[in-house]
C-alpha positions as CSV (number, residue, x, y, z in Angstrom):
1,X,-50.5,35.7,31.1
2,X,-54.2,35.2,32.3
3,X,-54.7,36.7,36.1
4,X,-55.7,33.4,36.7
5,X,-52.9,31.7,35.5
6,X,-50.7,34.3,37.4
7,X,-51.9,33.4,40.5
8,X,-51.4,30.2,39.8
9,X,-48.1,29.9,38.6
10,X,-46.6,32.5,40.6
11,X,-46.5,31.4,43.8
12,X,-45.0,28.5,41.9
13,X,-41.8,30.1,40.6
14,X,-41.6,31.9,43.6
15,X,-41.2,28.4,45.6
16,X,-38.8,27.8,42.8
17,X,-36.2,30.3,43.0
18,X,-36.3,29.9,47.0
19,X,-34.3,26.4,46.3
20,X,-31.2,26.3,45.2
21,X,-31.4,23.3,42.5
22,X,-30.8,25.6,40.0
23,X,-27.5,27.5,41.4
24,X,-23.8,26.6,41.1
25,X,-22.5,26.4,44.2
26,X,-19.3,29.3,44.0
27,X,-16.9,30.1,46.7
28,X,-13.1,31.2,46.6
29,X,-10.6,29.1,47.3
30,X,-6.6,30.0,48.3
31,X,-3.8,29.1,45.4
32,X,-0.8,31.0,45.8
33,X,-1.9,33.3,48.3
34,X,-3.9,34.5,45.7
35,X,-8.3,34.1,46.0
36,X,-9.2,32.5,43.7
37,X,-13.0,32.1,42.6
38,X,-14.3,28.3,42.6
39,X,-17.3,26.6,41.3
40,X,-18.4,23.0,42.5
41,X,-20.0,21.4,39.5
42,X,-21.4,17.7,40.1
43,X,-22.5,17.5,37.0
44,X,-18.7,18.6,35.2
45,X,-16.7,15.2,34.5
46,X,-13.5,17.0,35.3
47,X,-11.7,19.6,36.9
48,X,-11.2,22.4,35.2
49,X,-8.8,25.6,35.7
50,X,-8.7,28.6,33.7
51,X,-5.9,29.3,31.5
52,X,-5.3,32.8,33.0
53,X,-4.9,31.4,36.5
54,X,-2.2,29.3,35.1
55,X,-0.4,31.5,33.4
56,X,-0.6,34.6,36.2
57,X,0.6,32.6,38.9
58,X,3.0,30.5,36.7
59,X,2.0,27.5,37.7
60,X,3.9,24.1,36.7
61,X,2.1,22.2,33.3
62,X,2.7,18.6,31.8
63,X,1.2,17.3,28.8
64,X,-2.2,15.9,29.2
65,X,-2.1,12.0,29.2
66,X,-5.1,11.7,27.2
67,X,-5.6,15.0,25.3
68,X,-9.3,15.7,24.2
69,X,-12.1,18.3,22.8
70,X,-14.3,19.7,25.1
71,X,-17.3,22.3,24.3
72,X,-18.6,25.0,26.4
73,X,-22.1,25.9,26.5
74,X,-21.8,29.5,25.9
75,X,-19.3,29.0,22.8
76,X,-19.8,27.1,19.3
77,X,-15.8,26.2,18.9
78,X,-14.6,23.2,20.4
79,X,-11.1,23.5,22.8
80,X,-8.7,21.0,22.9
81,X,-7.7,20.0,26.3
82,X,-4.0,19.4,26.0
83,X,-2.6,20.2,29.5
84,X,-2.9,19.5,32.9
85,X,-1.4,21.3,36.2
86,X,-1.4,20.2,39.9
87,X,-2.1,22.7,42.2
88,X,-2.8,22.4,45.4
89,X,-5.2,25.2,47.0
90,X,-6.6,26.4,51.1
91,X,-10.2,27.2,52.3
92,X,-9.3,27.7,55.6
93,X,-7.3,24.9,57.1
94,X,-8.9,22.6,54.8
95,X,-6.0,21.9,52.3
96,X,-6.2,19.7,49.1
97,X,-4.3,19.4,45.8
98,X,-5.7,17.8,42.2
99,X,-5.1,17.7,39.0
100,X,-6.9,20.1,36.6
101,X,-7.3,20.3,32.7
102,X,-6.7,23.4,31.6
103,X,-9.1,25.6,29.4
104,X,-10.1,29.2,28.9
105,X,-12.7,29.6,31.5
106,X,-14.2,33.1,32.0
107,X,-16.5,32.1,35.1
108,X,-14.1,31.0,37.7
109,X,-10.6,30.2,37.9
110,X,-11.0,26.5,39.5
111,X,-14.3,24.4,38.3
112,X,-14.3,21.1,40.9
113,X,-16.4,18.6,39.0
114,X,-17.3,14.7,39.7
115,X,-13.4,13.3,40.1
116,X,-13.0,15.7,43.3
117,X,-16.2,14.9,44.7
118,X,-15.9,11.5,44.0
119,X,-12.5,11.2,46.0
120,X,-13.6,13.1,48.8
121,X,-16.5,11.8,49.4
122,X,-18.3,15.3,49.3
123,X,-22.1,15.4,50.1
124,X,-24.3,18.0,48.7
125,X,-27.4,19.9,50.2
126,X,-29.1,21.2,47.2
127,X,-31.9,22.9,49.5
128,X,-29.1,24.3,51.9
129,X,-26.7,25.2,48.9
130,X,-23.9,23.3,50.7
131,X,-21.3,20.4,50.4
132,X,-19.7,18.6,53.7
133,X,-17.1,16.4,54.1
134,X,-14.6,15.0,56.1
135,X,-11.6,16.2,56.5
136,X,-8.1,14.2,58.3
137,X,-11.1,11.9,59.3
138,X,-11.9,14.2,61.9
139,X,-13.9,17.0,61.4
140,X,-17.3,17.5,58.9
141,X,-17.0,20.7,57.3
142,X,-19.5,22.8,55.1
143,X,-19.1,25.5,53.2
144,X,-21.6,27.9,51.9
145,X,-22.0,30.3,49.1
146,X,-21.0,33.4,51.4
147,X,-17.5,34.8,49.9
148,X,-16.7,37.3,52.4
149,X,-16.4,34.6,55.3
150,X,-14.9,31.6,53.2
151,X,-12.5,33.9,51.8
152,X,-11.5,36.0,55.5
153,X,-11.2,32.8,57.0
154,X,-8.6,31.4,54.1
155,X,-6.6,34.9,54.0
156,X,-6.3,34.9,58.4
157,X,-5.1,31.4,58.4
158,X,-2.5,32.2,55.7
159,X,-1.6,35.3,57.4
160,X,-1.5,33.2,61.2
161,X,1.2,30.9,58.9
162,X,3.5,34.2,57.8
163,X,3.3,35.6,61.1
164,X,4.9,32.1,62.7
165,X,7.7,32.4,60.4
């Protein structure tokens, strides 16, 4: 690249890679007592939990009502989708359960797509890197892509709950 066209463009990308267009929104999520890492993909058309997660935590599956191939970008087989499990999962004392295909995923163990954003009403603040909602019809909450908080605040709350009993 020309000097010229460095300084031209790099300020550019710079700008670029500030926002946060281009970045999944992650964050961990309580199933089981167990963190579990979460990705919140508006552009996904379903839920998706990893197979694993399933399996280690033995989680309760049914047949999926309408079974289907699915393709991920990384991988040149298709995967039949032929299960589903409802699992119900913590983020402090926000509390929520849905219904998830499973699939082999290897870069989270719960992918929230368009049907839970949908139903909840979630907002998202690309610049910010941030989805709010309401919650009981009470409060707005917000979560951010910082793991150590999201995830302290989940394990406390469950530990308040074991502490009661």
């Amino acid at each position: 690249m020309s000097n010229v066209a460095y300084q031209v463009f790099n300020p550019q990308m710079e700008k670029a890679e500030q926002n946060q267009f281009n970045n999944l929104f992650q964050t961990y999520f309580v199933v089981k007592e167990r963190c579990c890492r979460v990705i919140i993909d508006g552009e996904s058309c379903n839920n998706f939990a990893s197979l694993e997660l399933v399996e280690t935590l033995g989680l309760t599956i049914r047949p999926h009502p309408h079974p289907y191939y699915t393709q991920w970008v990384n991988s040149y087989d298709k995967i039949k989708v032929i299960e589903i499990a409802h699992i119900e999962f913590f983020l402090g004392s926000y509390k929520n359960s849905v219904d998830f295909d499973i699939a082999p995923l290897q870069a989270c163990q719960l992918l929230l797509g368009k049907p839970w954003i949908f139903e909840n009403n979630i907002v998202q603040n690309t610049i910010a890197n941030k989805y709010s909602f309401k919650y009981n019809g009470r409060k707005k909450y917000s979560y951010t892509y910082d793991y150590y908080r999201n995830f302290k605040r989940s394990h406390d709350s469950i530990q308040k709950k074991k502490r009661a009993f």
